[in-house]
MIDOSE-1310 file (N, C-alpha, C; in nm, 2 decimals, decimal comma, always signed):
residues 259
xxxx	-8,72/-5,92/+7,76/-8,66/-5,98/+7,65/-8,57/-6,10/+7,68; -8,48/-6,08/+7,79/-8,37/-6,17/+7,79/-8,43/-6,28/+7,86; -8,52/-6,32/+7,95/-8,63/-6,42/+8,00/-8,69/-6,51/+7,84; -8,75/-6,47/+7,78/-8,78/-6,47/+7,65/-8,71/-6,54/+7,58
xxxx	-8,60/-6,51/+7,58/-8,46/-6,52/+7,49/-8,42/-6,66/+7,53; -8,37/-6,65/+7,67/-8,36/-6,80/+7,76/-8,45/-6,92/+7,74; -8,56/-6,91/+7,74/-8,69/-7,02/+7,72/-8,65/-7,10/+7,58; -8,59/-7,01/+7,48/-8,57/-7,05/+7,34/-8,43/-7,10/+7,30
xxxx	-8,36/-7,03/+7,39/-8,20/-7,09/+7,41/-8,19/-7,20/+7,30; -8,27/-7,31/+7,33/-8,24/-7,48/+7,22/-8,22/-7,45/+7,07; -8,27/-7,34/+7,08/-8,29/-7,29/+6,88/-8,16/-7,29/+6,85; -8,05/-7,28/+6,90/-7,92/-7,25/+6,87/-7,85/-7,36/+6,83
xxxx	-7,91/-7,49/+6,89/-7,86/-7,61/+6,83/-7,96/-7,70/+6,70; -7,99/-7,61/+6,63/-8,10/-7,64/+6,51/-8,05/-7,55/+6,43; -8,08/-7,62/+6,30/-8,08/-7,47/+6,16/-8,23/-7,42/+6,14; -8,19/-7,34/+6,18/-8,35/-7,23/+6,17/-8,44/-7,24/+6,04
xxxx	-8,58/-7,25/+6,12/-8,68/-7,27/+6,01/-8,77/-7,12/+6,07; -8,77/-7,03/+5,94/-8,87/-6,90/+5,98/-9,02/-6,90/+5,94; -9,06/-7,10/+5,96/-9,24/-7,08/+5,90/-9,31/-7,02/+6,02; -9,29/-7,04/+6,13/-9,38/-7,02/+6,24/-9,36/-6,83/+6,26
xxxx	-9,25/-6,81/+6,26/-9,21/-6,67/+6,29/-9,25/-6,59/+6,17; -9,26/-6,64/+6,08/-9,29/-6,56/+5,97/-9,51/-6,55/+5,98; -9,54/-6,66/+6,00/-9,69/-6,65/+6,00/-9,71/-6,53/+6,12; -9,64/-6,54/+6,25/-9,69/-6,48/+6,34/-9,69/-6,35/+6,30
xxxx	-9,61/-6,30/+6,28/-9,57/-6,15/+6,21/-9,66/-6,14/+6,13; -9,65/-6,23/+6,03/-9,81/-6,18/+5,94/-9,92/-6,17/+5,98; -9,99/-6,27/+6,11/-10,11/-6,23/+6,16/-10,06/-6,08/+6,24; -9,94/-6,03/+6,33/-9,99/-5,94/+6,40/-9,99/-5,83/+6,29
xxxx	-9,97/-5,83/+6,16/-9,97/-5,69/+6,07/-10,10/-5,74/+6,04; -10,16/-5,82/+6,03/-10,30/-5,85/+5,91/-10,26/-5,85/+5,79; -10,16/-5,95/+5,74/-10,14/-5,96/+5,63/-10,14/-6,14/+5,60; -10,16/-6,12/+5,48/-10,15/-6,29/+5,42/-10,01/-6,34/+5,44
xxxx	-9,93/-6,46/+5,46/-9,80/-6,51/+5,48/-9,74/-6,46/+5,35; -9,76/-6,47/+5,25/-9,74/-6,51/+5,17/-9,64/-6,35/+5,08; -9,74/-6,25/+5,16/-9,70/-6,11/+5,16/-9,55/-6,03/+5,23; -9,48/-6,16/+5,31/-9,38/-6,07/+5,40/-9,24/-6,20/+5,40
xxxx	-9,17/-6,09/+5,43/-9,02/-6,16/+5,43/-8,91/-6,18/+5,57; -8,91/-6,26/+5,62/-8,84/-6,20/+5,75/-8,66/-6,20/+5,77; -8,58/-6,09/+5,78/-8,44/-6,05/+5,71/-8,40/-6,03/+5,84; -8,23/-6,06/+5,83/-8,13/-6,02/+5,91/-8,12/-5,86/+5,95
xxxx	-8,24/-5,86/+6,03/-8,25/-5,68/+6,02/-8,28/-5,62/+5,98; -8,32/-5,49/+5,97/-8,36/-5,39/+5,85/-8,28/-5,34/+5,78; -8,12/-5,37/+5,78/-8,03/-5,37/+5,68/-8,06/-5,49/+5,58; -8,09/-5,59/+5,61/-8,07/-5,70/+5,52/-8,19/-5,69/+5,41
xxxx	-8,28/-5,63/+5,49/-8,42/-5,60/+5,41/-8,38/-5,49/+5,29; -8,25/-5,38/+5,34/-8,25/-5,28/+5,25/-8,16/-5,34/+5,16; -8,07/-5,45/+5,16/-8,01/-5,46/+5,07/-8,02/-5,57/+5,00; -8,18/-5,65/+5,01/-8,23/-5,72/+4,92/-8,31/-5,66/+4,82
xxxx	-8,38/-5,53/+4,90/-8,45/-5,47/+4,78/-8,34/-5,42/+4,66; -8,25/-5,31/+4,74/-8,19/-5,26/+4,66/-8,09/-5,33/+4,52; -8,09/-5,49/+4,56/-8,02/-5,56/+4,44/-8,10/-5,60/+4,38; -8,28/-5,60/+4,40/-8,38/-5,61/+4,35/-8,42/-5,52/+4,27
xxxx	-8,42/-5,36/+4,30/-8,44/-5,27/+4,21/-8,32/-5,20/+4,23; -8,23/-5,16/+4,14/-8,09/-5,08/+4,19/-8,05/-4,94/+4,15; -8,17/-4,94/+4,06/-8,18/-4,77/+4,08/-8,27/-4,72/+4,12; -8,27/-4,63/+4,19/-8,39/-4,57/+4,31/-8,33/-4,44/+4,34
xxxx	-8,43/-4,36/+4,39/-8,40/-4,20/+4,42/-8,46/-4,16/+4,59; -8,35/-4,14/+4,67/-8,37/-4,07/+4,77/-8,33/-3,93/+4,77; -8,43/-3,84/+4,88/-8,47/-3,69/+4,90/-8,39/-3,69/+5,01; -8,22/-3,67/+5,01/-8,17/-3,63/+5,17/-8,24/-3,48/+5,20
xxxx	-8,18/-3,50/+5,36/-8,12/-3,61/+5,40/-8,22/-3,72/+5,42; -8,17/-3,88/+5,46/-8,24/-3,96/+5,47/-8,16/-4,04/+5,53; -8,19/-4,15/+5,58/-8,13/-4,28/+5,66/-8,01/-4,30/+5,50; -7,90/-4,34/+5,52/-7,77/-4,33/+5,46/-7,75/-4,43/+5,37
xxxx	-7,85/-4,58/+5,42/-7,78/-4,73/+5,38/-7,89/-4,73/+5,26; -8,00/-4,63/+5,21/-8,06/-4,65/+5,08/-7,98/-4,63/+4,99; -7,93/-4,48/+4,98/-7,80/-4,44/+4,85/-7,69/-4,52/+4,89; -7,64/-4,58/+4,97/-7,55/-4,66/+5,03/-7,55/-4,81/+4,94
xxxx	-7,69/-4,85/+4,92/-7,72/-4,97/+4,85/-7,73/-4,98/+4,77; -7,79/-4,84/+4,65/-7,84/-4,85/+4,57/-7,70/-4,83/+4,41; -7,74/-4,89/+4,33/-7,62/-4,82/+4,24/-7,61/-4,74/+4,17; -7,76/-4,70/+4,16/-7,76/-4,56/+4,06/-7,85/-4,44/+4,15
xxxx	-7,86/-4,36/+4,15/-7,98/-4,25/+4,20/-8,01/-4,20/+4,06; -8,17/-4,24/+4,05/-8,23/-4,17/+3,97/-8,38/-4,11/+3,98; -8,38/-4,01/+3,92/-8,54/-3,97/+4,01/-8,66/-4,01/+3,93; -8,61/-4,10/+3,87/-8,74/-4,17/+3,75/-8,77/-4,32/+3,86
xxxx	-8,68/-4,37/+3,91/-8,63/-4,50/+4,00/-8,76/-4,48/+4,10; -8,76/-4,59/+4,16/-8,85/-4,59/+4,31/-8,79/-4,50/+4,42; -8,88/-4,48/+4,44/-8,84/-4,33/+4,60/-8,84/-4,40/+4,73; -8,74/-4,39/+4,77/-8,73/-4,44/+4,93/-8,78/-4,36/+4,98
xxxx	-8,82/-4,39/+5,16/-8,86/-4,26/+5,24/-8,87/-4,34/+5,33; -8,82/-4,28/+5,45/-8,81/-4,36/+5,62/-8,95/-4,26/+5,63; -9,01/-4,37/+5,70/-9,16/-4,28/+5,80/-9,15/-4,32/+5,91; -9,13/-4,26/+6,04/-9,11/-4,11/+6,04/-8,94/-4,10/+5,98
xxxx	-8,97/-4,00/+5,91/-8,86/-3,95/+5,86/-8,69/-3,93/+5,91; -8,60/-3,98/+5,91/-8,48/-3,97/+5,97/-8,36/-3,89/+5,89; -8,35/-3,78/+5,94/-8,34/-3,78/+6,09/-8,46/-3,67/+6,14; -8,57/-3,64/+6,07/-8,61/-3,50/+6,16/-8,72/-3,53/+6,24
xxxx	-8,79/-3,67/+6,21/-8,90/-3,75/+6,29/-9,03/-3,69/+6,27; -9,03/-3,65/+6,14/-9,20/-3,65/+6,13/-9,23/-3,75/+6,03; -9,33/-3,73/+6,05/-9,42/-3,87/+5,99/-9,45/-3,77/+5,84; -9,51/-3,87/+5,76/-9,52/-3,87/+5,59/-9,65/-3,78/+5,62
xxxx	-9,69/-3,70/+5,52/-9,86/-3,63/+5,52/-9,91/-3,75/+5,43; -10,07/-3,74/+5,45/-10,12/-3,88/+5,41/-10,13/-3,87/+5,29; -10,11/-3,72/+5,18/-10,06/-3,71/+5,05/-9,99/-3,77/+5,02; -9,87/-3,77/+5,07/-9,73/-3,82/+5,08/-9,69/-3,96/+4,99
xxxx	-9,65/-3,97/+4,89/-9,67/-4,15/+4,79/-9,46/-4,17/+4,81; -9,45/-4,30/+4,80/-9,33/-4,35/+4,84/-9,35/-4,50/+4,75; -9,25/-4,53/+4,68/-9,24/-4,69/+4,67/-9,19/-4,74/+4,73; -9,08/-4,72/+4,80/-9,05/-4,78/+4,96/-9,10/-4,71/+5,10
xxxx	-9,16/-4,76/+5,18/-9,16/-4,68/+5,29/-9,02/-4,79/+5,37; -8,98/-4,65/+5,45/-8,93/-4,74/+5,56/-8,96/-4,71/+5,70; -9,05/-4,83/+5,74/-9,14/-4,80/+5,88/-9,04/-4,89/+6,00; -8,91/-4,85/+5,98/-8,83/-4,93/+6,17/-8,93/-4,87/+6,27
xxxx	-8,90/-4,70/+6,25/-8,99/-4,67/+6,38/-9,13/-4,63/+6,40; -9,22/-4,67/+6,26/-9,37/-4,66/+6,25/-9,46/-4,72/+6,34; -9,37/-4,78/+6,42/-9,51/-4,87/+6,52/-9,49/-4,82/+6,67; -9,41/-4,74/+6,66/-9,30/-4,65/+6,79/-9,40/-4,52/+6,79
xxxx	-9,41/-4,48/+6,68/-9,48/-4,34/+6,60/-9,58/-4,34/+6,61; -9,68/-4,44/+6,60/-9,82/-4,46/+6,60/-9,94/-4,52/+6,64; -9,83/-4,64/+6,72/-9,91/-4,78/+6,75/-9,98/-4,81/+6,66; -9,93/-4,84/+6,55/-10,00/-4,91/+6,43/-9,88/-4,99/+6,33
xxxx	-9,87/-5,08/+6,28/-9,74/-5,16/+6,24/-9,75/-5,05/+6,11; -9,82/-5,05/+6,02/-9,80/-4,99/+5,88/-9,91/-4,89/+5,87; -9,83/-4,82/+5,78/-9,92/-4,71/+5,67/-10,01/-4,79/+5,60; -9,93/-4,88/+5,52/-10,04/-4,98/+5,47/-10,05/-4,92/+5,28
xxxx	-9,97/-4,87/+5,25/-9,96/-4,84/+5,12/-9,81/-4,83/+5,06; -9,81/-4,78/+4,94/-9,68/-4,81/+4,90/-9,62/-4,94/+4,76; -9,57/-4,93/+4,76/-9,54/-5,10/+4,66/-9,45/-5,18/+4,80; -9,38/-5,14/+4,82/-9,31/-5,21/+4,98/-9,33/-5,15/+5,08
xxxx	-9,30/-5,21/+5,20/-9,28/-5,13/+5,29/-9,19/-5,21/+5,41; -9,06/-5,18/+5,45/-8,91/-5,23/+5,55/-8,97/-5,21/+5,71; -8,96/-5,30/+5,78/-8,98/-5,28/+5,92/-8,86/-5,34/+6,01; -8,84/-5,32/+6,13/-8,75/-5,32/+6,18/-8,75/-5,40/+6,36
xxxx	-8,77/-5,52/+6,36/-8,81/-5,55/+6,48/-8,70/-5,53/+6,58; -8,59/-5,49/+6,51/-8,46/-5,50/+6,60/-8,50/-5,33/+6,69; -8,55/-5,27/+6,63/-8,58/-5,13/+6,64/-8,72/-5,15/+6,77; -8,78/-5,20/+6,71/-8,95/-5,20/+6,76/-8,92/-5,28/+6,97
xxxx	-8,80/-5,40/+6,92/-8,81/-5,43/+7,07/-8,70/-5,43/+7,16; -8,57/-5,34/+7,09/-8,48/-5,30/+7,14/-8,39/-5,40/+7,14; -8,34/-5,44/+7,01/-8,25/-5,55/+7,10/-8,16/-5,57/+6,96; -8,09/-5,50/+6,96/-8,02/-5,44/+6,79/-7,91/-5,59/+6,77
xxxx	-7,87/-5,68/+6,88/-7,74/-5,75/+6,87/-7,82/-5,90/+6,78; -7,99/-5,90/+6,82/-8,06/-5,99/+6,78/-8,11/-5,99/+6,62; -8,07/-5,86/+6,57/-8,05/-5,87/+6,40/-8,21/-5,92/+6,37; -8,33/-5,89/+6,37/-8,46/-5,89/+6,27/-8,53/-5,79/+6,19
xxxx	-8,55/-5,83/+6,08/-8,65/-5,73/+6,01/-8,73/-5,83/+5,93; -8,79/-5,71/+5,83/-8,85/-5,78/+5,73/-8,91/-5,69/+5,63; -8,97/-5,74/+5,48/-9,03/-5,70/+5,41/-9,15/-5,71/+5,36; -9,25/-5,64/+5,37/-9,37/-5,67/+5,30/-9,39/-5,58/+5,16
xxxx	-9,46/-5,66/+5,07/-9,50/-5,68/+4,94/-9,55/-5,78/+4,90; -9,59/-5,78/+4,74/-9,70/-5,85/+4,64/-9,60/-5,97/+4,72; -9,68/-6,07/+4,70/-9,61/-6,21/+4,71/-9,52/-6,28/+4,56; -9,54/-6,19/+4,46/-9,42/-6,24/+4,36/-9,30/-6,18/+4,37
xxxx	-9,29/-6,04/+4,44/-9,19/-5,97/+4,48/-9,14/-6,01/+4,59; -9,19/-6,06/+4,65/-9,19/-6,09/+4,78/-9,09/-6,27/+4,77; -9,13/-6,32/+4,66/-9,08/-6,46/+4,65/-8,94/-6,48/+4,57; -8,94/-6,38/+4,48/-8,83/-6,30/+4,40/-8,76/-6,22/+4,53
xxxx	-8,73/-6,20/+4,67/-8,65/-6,15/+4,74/-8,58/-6,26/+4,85; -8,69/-6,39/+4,82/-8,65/-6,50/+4,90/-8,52/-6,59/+4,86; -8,60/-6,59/+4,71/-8,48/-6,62/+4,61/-8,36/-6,59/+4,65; -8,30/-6,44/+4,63/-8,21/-6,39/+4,63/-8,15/-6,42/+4,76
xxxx	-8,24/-6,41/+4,90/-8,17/-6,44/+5,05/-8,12/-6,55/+5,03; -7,99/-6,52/+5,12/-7,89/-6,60/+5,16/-7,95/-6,72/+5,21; -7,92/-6,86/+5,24/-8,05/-6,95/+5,32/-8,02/-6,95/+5,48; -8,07/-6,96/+5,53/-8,04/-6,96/+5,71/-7,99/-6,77/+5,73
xxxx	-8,10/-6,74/+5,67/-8,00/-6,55/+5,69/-8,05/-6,56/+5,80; -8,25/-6,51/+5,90/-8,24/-6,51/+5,95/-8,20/-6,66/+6,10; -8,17/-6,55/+6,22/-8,10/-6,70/+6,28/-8,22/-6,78/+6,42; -8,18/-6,86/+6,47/-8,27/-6,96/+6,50/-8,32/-6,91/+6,61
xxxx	-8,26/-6,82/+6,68/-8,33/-6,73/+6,80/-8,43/-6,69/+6,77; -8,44/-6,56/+6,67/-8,52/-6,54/+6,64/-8,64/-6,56/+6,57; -8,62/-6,69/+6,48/-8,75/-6,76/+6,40/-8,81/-6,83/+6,60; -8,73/-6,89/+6,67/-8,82/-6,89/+6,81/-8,88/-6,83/+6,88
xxxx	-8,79/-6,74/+6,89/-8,89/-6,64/+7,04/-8,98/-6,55/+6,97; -8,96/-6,50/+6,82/-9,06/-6,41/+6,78/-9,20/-6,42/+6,84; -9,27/-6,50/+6,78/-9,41/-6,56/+6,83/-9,43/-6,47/+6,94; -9,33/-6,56/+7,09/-9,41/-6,53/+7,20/-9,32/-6,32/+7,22
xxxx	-9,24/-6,28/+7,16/-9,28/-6,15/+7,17/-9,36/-6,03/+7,09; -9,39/-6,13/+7,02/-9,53/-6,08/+6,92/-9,63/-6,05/+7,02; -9,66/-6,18/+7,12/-9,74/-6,16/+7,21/-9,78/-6,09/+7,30; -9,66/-6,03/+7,32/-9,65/-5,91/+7,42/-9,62/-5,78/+7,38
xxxx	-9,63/-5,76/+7,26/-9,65/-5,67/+7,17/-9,74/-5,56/+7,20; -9,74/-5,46/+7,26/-9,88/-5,37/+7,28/-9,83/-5,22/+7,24; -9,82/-5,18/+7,08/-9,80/-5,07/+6,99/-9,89/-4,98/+7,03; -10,00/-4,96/+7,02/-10,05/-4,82/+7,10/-10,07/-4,80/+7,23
xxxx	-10,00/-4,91/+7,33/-9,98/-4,84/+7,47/-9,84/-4,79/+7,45; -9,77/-4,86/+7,41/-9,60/-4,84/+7,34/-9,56/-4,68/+7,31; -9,62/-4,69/+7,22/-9,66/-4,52/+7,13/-9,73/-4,42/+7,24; -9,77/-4,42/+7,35/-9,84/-4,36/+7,44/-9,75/-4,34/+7,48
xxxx	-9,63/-4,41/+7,57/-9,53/-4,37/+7,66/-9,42/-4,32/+7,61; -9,44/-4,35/+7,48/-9,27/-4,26/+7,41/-9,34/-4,12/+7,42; -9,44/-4,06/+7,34/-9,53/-3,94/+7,37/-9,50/-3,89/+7,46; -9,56/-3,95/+7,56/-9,52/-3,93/+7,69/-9,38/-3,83/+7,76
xxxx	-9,31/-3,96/+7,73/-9,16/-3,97/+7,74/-9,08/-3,83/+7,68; -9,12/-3,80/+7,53/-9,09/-3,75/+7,47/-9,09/-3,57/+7,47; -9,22/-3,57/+7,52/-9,25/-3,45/+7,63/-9,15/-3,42/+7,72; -9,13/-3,50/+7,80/-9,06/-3,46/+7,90/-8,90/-3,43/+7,86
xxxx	-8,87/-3,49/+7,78/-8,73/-3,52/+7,70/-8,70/-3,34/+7,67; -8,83/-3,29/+7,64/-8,81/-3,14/+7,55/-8,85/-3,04/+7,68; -8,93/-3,11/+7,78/-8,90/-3,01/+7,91/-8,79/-2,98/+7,99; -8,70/-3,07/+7,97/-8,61/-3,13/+8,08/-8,48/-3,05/+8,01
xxxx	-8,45/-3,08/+7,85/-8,40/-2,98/+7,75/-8,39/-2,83/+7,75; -8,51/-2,78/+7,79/-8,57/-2,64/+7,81/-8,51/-2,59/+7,92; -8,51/-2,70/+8,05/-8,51/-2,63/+8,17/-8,36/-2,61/+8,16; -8,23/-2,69/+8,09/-8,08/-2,63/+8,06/-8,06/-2,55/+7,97
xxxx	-8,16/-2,51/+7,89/-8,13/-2,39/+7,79/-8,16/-2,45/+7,65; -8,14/-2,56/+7,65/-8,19/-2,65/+7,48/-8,33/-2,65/+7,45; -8,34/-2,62/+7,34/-8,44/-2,63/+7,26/-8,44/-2,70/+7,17; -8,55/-2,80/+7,15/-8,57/-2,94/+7,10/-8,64/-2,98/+7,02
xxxx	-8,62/-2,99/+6,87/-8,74/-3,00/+6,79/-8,82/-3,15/+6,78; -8,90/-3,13/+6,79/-8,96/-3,27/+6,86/-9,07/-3,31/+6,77; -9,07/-3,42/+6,64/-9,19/-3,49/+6,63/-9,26/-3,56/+6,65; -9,31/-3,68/+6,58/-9,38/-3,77/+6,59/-9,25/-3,91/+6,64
xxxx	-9,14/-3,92/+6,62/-9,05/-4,00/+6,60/-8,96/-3,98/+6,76; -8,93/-4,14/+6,80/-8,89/-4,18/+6,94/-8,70/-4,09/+6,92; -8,75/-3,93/+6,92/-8,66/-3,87/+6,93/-8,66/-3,74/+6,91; -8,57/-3,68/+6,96/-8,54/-3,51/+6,91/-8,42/-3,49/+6,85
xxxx	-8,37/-3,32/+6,82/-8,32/-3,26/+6,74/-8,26/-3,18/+6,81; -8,14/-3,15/+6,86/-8,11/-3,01/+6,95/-8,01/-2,95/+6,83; -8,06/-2,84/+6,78/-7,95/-2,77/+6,68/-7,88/-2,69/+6,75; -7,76/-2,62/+6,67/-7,69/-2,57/+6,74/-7,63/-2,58/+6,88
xxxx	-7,62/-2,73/+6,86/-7,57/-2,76/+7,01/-7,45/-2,76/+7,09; -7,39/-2,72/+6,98/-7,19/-2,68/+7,04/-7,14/-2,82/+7,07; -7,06/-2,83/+7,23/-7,03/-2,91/+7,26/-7,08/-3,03/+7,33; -7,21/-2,99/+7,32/-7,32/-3,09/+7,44/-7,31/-3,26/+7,37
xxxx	-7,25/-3,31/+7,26/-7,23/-3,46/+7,22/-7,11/-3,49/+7,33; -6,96/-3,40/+7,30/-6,88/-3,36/+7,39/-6,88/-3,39/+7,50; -6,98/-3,33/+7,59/-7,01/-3,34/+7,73/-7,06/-3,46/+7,78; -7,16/-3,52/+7,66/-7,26/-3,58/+7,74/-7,17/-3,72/+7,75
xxxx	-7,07/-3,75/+7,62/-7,00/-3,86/+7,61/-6,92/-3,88/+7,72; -6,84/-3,79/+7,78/-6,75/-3,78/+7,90/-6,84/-3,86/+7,99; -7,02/-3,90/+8,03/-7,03/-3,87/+8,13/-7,08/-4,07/+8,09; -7,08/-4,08/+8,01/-7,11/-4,23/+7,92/-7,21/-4,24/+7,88
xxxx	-7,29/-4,09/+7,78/-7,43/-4,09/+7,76/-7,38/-3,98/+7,59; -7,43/-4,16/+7,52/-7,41/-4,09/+7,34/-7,54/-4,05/+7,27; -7,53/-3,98/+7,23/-7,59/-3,89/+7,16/-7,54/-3,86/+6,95; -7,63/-3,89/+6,90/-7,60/-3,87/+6,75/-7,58/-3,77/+6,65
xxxx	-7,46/-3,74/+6,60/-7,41/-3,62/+6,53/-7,47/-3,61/+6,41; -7,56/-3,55/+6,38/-7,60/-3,54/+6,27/-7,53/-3,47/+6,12; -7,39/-3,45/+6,18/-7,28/-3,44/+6,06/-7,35/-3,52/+5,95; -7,38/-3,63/+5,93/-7,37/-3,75/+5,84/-7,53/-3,74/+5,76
xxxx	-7,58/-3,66/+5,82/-7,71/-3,62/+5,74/-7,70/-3,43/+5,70; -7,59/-3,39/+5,67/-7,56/-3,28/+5,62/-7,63/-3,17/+5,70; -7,61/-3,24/+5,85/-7,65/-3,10/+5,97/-7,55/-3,08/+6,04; -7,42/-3,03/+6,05/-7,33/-3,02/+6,11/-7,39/-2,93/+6,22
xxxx	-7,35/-2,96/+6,40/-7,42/-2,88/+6,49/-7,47/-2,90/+6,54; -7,57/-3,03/+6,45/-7,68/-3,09/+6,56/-7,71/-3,20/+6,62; -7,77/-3,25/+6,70/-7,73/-3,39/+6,77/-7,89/-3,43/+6,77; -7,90/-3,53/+6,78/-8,03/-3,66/+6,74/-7,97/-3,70/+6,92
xxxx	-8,10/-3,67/+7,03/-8,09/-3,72/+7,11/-8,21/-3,84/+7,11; -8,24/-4,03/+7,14/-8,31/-4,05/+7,17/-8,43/-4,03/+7,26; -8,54/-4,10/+7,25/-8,64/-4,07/+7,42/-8,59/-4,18/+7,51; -8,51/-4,13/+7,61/-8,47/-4,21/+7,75/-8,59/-4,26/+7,81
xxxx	-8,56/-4,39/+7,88/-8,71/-4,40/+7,98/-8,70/-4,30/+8,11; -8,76/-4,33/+8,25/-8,77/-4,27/+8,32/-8,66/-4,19/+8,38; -8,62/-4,35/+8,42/-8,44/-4,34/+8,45/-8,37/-4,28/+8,41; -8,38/-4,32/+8,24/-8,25/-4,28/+8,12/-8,30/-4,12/+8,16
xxxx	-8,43/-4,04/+8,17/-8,40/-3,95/+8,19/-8,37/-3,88/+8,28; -8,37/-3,92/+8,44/-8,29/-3,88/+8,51/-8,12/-3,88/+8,54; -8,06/-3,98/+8,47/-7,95/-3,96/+8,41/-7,88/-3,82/+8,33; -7,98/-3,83/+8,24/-7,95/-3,73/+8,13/-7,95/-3,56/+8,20
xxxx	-8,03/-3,55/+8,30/-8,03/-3,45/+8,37/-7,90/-3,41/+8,49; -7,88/-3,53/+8,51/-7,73/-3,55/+8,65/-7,61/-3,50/+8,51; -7,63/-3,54/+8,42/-7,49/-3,51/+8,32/-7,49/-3,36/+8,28; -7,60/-3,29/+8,24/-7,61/-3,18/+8,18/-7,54/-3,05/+8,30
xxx	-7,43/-3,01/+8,26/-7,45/-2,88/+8,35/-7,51/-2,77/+8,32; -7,50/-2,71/+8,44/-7,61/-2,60/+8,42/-7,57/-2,50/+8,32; -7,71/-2,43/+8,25/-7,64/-2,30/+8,14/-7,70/-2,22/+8,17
């Protein structure tokens, strides 16, 4: 990333133009230009829609900044839905209908950018290539929804780094080897759990679930390894650990004492 980042450095002294970063994105989803929006993040994405349609109905728990956005909850309204689901990380059944999807971590989940249905659907590149301080997202939809959301953005929302280097980390983009090693990863995350006494509910989603976990947020912070309280999704007890890489997970192992 930060190699990447450097090569484009010059973008900082220009006011950002998102035509080239916005086409690339569109070819790596297979979608027409004309279909997607690229936002300050996947916050900026949620809170264009939501002043676009402002009453809408979410099923908590759910990611917080939908009813957060929205100003009415109503269950006649369009349905939000994170896929995979946040916080418990499974993926949608293919029954499953949503007018928003929100896919940050769908291409983490499946090495595939979209479901590919829906009336919208929110993505999250800040999510997909780790790098949360660099603020990208975006929206896909109809292209009159889609032009009716440009309207509304701020002008220069997203910033010049980004409309640069996108491209060439599009190009290095490889979602279903990506999605292989979280799998992977994610395995081990729930063996490694097991062998200290935790048990880990574990989906499709670059993460687990330890319920009933006492003081183990507690512990693990002491050791400089945070972990997420799922207080705020009406699970008091339980913690949202991510999938560490190799390392991250030998770490996580040095901190844990034994039970």
């Amino acid at each position: 990333m930060a190699p990447v980042l450097q090569r484009h450095i010059d973008a900082v002294a220009r006011y950002p133009d998102p035509t080239d970063a916005t086409a690339a994105l569109a070819e790596a989803i297979g979608i027409d230009g004309e279909r997607i929006l690229l936002t300050n993040g996947g916050s900026e994405a949620i809170a264009l829609l939501a002043a676009e349609w402002p009453a809408g109905w979410v099923d908590e728990p759910d990611f917080s900044l939908y009813a957060r956005h929205l100003t009415t909850l109503d269950r006649n309204g369009p349905r939000w839905r994170s896929n995979p689901h946040n916080p418990s990380g499974r993926l949608a059944a293919d029954g499953e209908r949503a007018d928003v999807w929100d896919e940050a971590f769908y291409p983490l989940a499946t090495g595939r950018w979209t479901r590919g249905d829906g009336r919208v659907a929110l993505g999250s590149l800040t999510k997909l290539f780790a790098c949360p301080g660099l603020r990208s997202g975006y929206v896909v939809a109809a292209p009159a929804f889609i032009a009716r959301l440009r309207h509304r953005q701020p002008r220069w929302s997203v910033n010049g780094l980004v409309c640069q280097a996108l491209p060439e980390l599009l190009e290095a983009a490889d979602l279903p080897a990506w999605a292989a090693v979280i799998t992977g990863l994610r395995a081990d995350l729930c063996d490694l759990l097991a062998a200290h006494g935790l048990t880990a509910e574990a989906h499709e989603g670059c993460w687990v679930l330890v319920h009933h976990a006492g003081d183990l947020r507690a512990e693990l912070a002491r050791h400089g390894v945070l972990v997420r309280d799922c207080a705020s999704f009406g699970m008091p007890g339980t913690v949202r650990i991510g999938v560490p890489s190799p390392g991250g997970l030998e770490r996580l192992s040095a901190c844990l004492r034994p039970r």
